[in-house]
KEVEX-985996 format. One line per field, with one value per residue (C-alpha): residue in one letter; x, y, z. Coordinates in steps of 0.25 Angstrom, whole numbers, plus 2048, in hexadecimal, padded with zeros to 3 digits. Layout:
BEGIN
aa [A/...]
px [X/...]
py [Y/...]
pz [Z/...]
% end
This chain:
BEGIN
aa [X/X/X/X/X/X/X/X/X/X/X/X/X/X/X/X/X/X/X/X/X/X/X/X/X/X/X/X/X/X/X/X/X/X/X/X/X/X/X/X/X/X/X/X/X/X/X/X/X/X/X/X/X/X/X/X/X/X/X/X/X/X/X/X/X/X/X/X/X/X/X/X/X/X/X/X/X/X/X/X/X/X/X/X/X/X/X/X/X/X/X/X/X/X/X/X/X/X/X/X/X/X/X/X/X/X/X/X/X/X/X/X/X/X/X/X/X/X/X/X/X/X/X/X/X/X/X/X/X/X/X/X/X/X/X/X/X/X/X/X/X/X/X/X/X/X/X/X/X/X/X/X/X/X/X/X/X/X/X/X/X/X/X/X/X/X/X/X/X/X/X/X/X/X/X/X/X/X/X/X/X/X/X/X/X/X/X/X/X/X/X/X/X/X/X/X/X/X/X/X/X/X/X/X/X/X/X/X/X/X/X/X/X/X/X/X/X/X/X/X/X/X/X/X/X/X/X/X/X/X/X/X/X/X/X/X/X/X/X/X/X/X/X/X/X/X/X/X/X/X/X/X/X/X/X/X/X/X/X/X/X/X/X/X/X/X/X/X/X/X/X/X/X/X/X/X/X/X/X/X/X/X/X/X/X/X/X/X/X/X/X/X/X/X/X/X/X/X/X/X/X/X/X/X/X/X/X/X/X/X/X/X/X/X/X/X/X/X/X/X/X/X/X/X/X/X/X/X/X/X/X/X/X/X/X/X/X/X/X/X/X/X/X/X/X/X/X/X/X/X/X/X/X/X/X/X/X/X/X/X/X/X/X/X/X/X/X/X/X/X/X/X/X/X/X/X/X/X/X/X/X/X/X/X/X/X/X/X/X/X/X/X/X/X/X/X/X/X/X/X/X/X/X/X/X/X/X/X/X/X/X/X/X/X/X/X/X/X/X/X/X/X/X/X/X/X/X/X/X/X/X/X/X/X/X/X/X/X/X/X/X/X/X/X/X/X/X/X/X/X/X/X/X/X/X/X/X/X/X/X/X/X/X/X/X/X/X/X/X/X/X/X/X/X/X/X/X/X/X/X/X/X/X/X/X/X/X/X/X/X/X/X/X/X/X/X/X/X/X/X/X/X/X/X/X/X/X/X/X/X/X/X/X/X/X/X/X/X/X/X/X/X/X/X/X/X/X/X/X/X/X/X/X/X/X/X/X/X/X/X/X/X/X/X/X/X/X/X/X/X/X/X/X/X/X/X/X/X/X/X]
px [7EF/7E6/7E7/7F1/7FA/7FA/7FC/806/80D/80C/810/81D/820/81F/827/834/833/833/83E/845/846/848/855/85A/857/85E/864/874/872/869/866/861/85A/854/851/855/861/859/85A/84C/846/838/831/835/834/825/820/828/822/813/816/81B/80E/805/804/7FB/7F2/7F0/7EF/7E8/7E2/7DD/7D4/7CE/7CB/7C5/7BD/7B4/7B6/7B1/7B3/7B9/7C5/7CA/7D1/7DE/7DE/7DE/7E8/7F1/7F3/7F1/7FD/807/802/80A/815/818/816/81B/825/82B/834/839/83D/843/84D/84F/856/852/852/846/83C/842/84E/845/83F/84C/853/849/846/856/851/855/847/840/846/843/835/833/839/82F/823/828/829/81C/817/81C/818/80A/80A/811/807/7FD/806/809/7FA/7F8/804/7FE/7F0/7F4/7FD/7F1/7E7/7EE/7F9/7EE/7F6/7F3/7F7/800/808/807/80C/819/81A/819/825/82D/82E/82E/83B/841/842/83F/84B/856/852/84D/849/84F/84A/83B/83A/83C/834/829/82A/827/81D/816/814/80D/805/800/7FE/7F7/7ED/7EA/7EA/7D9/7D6/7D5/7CF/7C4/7C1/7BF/7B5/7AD/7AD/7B3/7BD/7CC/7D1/7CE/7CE/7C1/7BA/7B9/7B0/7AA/79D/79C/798/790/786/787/789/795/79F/79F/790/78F/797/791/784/78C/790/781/77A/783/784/790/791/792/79F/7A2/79C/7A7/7A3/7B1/7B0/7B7/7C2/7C4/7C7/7CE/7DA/7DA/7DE/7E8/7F0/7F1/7F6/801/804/806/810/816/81A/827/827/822/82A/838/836/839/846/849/849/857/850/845/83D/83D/836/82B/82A/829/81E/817/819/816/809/806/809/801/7F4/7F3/7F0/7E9/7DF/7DC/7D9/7CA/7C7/7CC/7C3/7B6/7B9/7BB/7B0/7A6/7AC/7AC/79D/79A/7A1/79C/790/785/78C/78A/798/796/799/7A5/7AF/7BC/7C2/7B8/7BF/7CC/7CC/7C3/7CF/7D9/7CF/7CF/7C0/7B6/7A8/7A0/78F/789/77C/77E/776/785/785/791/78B/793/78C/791/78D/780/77A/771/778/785/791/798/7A6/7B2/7BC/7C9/7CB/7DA/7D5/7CD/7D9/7DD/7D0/7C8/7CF/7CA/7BD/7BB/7C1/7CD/7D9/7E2/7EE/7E7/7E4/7F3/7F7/7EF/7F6/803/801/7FA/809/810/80A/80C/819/81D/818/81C/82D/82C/826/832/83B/836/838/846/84C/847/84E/85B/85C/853/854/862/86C/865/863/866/875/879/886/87F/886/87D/880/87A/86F/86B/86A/863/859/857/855/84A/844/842/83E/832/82E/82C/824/81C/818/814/80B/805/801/7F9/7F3/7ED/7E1/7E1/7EC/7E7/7E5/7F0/7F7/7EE/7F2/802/7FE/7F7/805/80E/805/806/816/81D/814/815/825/829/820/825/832/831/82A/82B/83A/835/830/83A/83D/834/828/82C/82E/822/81A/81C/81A/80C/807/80C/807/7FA/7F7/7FD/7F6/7E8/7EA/7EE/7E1/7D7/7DE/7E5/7DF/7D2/7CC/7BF/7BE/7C5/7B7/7B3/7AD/7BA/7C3/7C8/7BF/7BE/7CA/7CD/7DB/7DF/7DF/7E2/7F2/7EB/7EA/7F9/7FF/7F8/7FB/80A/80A/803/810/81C/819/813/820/82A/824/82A/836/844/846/84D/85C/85F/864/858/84E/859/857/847/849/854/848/83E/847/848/857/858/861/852]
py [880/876/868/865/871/86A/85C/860/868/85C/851/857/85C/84E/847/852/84D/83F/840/849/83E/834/83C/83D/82F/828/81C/818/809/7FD/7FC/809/809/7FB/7FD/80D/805/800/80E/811/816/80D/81A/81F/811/80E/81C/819/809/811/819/80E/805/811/811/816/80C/811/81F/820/811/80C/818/818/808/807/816/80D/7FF/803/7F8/7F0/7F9/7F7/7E9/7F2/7FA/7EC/7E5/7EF/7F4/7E6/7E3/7EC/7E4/7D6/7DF/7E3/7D6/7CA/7D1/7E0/7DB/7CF/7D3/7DE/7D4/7CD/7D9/7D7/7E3/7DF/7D4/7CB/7CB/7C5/7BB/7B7/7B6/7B0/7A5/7A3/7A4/7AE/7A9/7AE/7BC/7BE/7B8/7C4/7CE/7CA/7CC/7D7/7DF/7DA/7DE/7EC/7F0/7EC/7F4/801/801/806/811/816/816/81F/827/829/82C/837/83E/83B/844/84E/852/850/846/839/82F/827/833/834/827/82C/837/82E/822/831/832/825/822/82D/82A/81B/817/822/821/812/80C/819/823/81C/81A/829/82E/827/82B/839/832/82B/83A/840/835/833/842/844/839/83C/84B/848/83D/847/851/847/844/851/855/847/845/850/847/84B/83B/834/827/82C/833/826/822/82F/837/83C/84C/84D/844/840/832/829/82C/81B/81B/826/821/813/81A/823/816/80F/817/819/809/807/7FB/801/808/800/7F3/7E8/7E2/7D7/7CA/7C8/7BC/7CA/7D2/7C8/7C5/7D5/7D8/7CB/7CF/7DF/7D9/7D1/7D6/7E3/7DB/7D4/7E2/7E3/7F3/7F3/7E6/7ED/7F9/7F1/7EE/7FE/7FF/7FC/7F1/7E6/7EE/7FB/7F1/7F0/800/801/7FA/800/80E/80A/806/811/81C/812/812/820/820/811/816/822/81B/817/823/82B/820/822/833/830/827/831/83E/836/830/841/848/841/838/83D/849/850/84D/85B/860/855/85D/85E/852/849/84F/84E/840/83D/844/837/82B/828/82D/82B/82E/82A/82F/821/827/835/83D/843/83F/837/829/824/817/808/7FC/7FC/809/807/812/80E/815/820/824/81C/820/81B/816/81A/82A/82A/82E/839/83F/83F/84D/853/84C/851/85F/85F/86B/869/867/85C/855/857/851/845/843/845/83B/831/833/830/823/81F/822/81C/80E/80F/811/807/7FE/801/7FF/7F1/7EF/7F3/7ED/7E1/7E2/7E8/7E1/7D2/7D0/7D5/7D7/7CB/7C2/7C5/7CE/7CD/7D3/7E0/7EB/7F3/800/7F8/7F3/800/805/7F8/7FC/80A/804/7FA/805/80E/802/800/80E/80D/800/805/810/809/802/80F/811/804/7FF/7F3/7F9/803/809/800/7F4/7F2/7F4/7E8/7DE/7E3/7DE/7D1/7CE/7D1/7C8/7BE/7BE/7C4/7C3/7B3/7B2/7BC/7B6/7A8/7AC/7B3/7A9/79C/794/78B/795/790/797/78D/791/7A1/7A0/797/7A0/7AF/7AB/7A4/7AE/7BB/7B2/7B0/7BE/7C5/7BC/7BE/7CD/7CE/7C4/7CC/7DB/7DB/7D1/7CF/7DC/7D9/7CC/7D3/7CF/7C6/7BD/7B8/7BB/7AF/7AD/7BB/7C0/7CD/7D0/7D8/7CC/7BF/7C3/7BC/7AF/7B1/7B3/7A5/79E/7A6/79E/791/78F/794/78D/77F/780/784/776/76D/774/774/77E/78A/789/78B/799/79E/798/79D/7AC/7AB/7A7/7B3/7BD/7BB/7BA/7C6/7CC/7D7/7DE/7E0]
pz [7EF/7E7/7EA/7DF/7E1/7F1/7EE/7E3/7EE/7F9/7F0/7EA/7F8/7FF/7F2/7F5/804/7FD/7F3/7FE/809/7FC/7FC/807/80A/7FD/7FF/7FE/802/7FE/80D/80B/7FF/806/813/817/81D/829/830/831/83E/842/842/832/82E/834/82C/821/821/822/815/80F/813/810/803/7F8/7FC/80B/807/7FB/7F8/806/80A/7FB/7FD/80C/807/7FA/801/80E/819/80D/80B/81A/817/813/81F/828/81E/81B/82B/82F/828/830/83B/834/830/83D/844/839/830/832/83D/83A/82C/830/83A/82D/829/819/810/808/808/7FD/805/811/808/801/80D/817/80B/805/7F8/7EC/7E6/7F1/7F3/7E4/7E5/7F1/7E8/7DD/7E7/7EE/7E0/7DC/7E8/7E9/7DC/7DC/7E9/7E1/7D7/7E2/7E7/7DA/7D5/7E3/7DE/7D1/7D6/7E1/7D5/7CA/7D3/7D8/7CF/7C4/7BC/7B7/7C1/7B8/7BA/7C9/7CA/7C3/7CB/7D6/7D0/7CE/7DF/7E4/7D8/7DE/7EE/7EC/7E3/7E9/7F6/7F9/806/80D/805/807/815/817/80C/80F/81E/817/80F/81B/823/814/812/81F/822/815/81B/826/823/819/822/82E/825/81F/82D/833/828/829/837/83E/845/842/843/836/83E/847/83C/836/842/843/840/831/832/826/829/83A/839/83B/82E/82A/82C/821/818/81A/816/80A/805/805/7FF/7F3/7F1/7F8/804/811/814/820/819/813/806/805/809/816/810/807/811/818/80C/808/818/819/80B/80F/81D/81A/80D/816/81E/80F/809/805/807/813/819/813/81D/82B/823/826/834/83C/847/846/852/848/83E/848/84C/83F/83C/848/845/835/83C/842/837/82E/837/836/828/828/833/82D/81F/821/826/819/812/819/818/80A/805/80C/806/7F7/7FA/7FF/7F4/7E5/7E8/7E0/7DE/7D0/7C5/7C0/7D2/7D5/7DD/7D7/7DD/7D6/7C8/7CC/7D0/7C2/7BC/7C3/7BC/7CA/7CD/7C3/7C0/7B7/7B6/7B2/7B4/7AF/7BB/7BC/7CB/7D0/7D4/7E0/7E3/7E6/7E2/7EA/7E4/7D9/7CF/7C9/7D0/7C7/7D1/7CF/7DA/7DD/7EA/7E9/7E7/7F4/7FF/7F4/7F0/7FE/802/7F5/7F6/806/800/808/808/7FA/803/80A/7FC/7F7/806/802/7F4/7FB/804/7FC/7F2/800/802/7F3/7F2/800/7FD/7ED/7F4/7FD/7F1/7E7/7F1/7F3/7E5/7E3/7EE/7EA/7DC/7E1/7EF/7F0/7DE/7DC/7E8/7EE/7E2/7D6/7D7/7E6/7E1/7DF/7E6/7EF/7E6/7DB/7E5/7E8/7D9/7D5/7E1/7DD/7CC/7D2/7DA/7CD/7C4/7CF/7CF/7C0/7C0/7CD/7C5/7BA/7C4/7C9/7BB/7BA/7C9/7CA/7D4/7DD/7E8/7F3/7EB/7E4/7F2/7F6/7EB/7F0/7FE/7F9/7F1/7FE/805/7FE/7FA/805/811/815/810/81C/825/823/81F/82F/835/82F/82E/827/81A/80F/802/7FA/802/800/7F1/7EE/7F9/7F4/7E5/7E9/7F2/7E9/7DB/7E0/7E6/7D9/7D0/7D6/7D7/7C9/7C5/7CB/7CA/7BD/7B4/7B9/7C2/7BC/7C5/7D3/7DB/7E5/7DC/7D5/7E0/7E8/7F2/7F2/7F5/7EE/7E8/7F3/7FE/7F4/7FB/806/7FF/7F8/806/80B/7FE/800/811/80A/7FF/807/812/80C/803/80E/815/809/807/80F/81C/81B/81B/82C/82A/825/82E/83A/832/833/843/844/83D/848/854/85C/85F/869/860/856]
% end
């Protein structure tokens, strides 16, 4: 069978078992459809919470960026695991003793204010939706390849499945689809890591061939690419080129915007107990290592197979691979200096470089490029579907019970029957589907930076709210409003300056002090602290119930 025929076969498989659980699973309540009715087992949840986390951006967007940035590209392997590490300590148990379906609901409640559950509604939408675009651009981008379709399309194949198990089967039907997804995706990982490391370095662990010896030439594998990458003009492999106040904000704003999501916070709500919050975020961490660790790996195998196979090699003798992707707009050559030799050079080389890859192509194309089995190269399409559409669920689901349950049963119609509730959910669910795809179609950046700028505006909304709203009786609803529209304001707006309307002047030069995009959620969660708390000084307490409620939230109970 040829790599289509397998991925074809492999990716319509794994959608029946998709659609199939989506079935069985549907949900009859808005408990359900919001929280899979609180019956999830820590185990389920914890695999379900890693298939949600690793999105598009983990399986295809990460690899790519630590494999051209090098050294550079590591901040989002610290930030994004680092994060977990806050979840599991500041938030996930706690909010799960408060017992709220969504995060709005915490925010209005905590802060006894309508204003403030609708302010969180706005930046949990804005929020999810930046994130969706990344997952539906991977979903396009694994259809556009190897279904040979344009990628607009993949990304409406792509809306097709997720309306269909997301809107019938809400928070139910997710959590036991994406423990199916979670299983493909991370088997279709592992599965070219271990062959990539066996043929570079002999060693069947992706983790140790990392550190191992590279067989074509005798010398240690990062040493070699460190020498590939020199004498072709790029900086050394293992060599950082950000400034460290950079590196710094990027890894703070992944961190606590990993603990600010509100598809990831809304999955402790699933489990029956608060002590199944915290299994679950221990076995979340586990499942999720196993993908994270073996990510640098896959970079490195991939950067010295793309270096290997197409540098100074002849257009008229590219393998088909090279054509394929040329074929996606996603990989482009262009001869500058006619010789008909692809010129893969960095900035340091004294010719011009002639390769455009896209760094979110790198996961998908390395078995092709190390001439992998077919039905390895469709595994890897499967699974990089699994991971999109896993993440892309949870996302819309955020969106929709925040319509049907924080902006209408909540605020706007609290006479609203729960039928009603529960079709208003479903119709919200839809109407994201359509604008995510629309979003898919028109990316601001690639997979594992628009994920970046979602993390910055988690950061700087959501993450000190529920911190102070835990921690802090004092925090009034002043402080929240004020606080959430400063940090989120200032975030947005910097993104959208320097991404949107002006990527010509993204670099460090015009940056503030430096600080790219991807971190300025650093400086919205401190300017977020700095407002909520200097306002919550000068104006009155908390009503007594609600600052007995932010004590009851943090005292244990045997019965937890």
């Amino acid at each position: 069978m040829t790599a289509q025929q397998w991925t074809l076969a492999l990716v319509v498989a794994s959608f029946a078992l998709y659609i199939g659980i989506a079935i069985r699973s549907r949900a009859s309540t808005t408990k359900e459809f919001y929280v899979a009715g609180t019956g999830v087992s820590p185990l389920a949840n914890g695999m379900a919470t890693a298939a949600d986390w690793m999105s598009a951006a983990s399986f295809l967007g990460m690899a790519g960026l630590i494999s051209f940035m090098g050294y550079d590209g590591s901040v989002y392997l610290m930030g994004w695991t680092g994060g977990y590490v806050l979840l599991a300590l500041l938030l996930a148990p706690y909010l799960r003793k408060f017992g709220a379906f969504t995060v709005p609901d915490f925010v209005g409640d905590r802060y006894y204010s309508q204003t403030a559950r609708i302010v969180a509604v706005v930046c949990a939408i804005f929020i999810s939706f930046t994130y969706v675009a990344g997952q539906m651009r991977g979903v396009g981008i694994v259809f556009g390849r190897f279904l040979e379709v344009d990628i607009d399309v993949g990304v409406y194949i792509g809306m097709a499945v997720v309306f269909f198990y997301a809107v019938l089967g809400g928070m139910k039907g997710i959590t036991y689809t994406q423990v199916a997804q979670y299983c493909v995706l991370i088997f279709a990982y592992l599965v070219p890591a271990i062959f990539l490391s066996i043929m570079v370095t002999g060693n069947p662990i992706p983790q140790l061939g990392l550190g191992g010896v590279d067989l074509a030439s005798g010398t240690p594998l990062l040493e070699r690419l460190n020498g590939l990458n020199t004498e072709l003009g790029f900086t050394e492999y293992t060599s950082g080129t950000k400034s460290m106040l950079d590196v710094f904000f990027i890894t703070t704003a992944l961190m606590v915007g990993t603990a600010g999501l509100p598809h990831v916070i809304i999955r402790f709500y699933t489990v029956p107990r608060v002590r199944d919050a915290r299994v679950s975020v221990g076995w979340a961490l586990v499942f999720i290592a196993l993908l994270y660790t073996t990510a640098p790996a896959i970079a490195v195998f991939a950067r010295t197979n793309l270096i290997n196979s197409i540098s100074e090699t002849p257009y008229s003798e590219v393998p088909e691979w090279f054509t394929t992707w040329e074929d996606t707009g996603l990989l482009r050559f262009e001869d500058l200096n006619g010789d008909g030799r692809i010129q893969f050079v960095g900035p340091n080389s004294p010719m011009e470089n002639e390769l455009t890859v896209d760094n979110d192509i790198i996961v998908l194309a390395n078995p092709e490029i190390a001439e992998l089995p077919n039905w390895v190269i469709g595994l890897v399409a499967a699974g990089g579907l699994a991971a999109a559409l896993s993440t892309a669920a949870g996302l819309l689901l955020v969106v929709s019970s925040a319509v049907s349950h924080d902006l209408l049963k909540r605020s706007l119609m609290p006479e609203i029957s729960e039928r009603g509730e529960l079709l208003a959910a479903r119709l919200a669910a839809a109407a994201a589907v359509l604008f995510a795809g629309y979003l898919g179609t028109h990316p601001p950046g690639y997979v594992a930076q628009v994920v970046a700028f979602a993390f910055g505006l988690a950061a700087s909304s959501f993450f000190p709210i529920i911190i102070l709203g835990i921690f802090s009786r004092r925090t009034t609803r002043e402080g929240a409003i004020l606080g959430m529209i400063s940090g989120i304001a200032l975030t947005g707006a910097y993104i959208v300056w320097f991404t949107l309307m002006h990527p010509e002047l993204s670099n460090t030069d015009n940056w503030w002090f430096g600080i790219s995009p991807q971190g300025i959620g650093t400086v919205g969660m401190l300017l977020n602290f700095a407002v909520t708390m200097t306002v919550s000084r000068f104006t009155p307490e908390p009503p007594e119930h609600v600052q007995r409620m932010v004590d009851s939230i943090r005292v244990p109970r045997s019965v937890a």
